[in-house]
C-alpha positions as CSV (number, residue, x, y, z in Angstrom):
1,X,54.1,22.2,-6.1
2,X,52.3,19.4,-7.5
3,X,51.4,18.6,-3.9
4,X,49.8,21.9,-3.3
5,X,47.5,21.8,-6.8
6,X,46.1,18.6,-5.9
7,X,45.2,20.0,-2.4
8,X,43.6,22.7,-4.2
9,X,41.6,20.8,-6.4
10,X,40.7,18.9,-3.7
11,X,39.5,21.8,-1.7
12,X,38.2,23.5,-5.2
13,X,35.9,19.8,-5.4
14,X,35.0,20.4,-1.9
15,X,33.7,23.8,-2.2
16,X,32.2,23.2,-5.7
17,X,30.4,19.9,-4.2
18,X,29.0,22.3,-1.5
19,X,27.8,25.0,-3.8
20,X,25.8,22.7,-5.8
21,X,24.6,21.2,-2.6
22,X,23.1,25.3,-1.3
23,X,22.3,25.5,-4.6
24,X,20.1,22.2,-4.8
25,X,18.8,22.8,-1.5
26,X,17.4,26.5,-2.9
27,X,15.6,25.0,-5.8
28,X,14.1,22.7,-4.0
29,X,12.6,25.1,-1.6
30,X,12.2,27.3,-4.5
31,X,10.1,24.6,-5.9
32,X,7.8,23.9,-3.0
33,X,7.1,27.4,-2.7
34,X,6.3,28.4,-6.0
35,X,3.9,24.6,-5.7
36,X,2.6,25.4,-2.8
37,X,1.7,29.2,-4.4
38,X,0.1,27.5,-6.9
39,X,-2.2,24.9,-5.3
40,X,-3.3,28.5,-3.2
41,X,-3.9,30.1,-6.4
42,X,-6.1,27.1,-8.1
43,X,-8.3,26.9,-4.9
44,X,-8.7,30.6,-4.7
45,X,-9.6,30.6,-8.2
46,X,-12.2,27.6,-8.1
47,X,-13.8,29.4,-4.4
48,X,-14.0,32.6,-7.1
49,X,-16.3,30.6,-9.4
50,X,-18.5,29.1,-7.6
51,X,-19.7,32.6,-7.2
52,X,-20.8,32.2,-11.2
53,X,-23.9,30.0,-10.8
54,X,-23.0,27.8,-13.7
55,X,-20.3,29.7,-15.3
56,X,-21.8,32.6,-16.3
57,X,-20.2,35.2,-15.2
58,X,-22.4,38.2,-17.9
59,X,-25.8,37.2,-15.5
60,X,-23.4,37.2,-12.0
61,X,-22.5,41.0,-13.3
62,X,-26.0,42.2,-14.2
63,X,-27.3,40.3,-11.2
64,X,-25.1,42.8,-8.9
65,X,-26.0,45.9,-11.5
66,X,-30.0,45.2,-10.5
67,X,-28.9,45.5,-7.0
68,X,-27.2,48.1,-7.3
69,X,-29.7,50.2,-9.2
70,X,-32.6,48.8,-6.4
71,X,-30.3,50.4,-3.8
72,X,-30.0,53.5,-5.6
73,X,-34.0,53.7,-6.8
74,X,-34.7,53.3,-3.1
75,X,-32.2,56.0,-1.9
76,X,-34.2,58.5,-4.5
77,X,-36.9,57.2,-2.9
78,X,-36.0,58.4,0.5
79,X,-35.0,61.3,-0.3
80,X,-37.8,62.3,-2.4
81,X,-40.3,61.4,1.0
82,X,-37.9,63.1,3.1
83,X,-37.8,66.1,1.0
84,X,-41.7,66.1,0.6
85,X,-42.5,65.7,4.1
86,X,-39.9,68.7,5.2
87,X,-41.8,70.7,2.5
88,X,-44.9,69.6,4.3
89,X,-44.0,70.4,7.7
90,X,-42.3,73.7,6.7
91,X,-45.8,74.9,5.1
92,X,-47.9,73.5,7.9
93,X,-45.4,75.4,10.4
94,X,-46.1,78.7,8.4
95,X,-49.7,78.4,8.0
96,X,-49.9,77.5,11.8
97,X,-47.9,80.5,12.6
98,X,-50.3,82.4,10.7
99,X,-53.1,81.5,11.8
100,X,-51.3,82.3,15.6
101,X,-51.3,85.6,14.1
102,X,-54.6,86.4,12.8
103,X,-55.7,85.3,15.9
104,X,-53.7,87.4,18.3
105,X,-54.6,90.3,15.8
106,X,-58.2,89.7,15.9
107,X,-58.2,89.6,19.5
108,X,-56.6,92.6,19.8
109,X,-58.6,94.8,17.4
110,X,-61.4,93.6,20.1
């Protein structure tokens, strides 16, 4: 019996040995992907702030707010002329149809 305990052990050691080894093996992959995740993130971050001409970030945001409210002055804009000249062209239309009119009837009261 003593025989077969030993043997066990023996094969306990082995298998023990072998888990630690996986185990090892795991963390150490673990390890390089979690440093390899992090070198990503510290370049990503330092790419995001050289978008912040000298760190600040307030004039980077107001910067993009004027932009934004150009865009959106010259949008009213555009509308506003576009509205005007259909406006324009819809009274021009009528008065020329008019005038068509008064025309045709004056010729035919002749």
């Amino acid at each position: 019996m003593r025989a077969e305990s030993q043997v066990s052990s023996a094969d306990a050691k082995v298998i023990l040995a072998t888990l630690h080894e996986i185990q090892a093996e795991a963390k150490r992959d673990s390890d390089a992907k979690h440093d390899a995740t992090r070198k990503e993130m510290l370049a990503l971050s330092a790419a995001v702030k050289t978008a912040f001409p000298g760190g600040d970030f307030d004039g980077h945001r107001r910067y993009h707010e004027l932009l934004i409210s150009r865009e959106e002055q010259r949008q009213q804009i555009r509308r506003e002329v576009i509205t005007h000249l259909l406006k324009g062209s819809t009274w021009a239309a009528l008065v020329g149809l008019l005038w068509m009119v008064l025309r045709h009837a004056k010729d035919y009261m002749k």
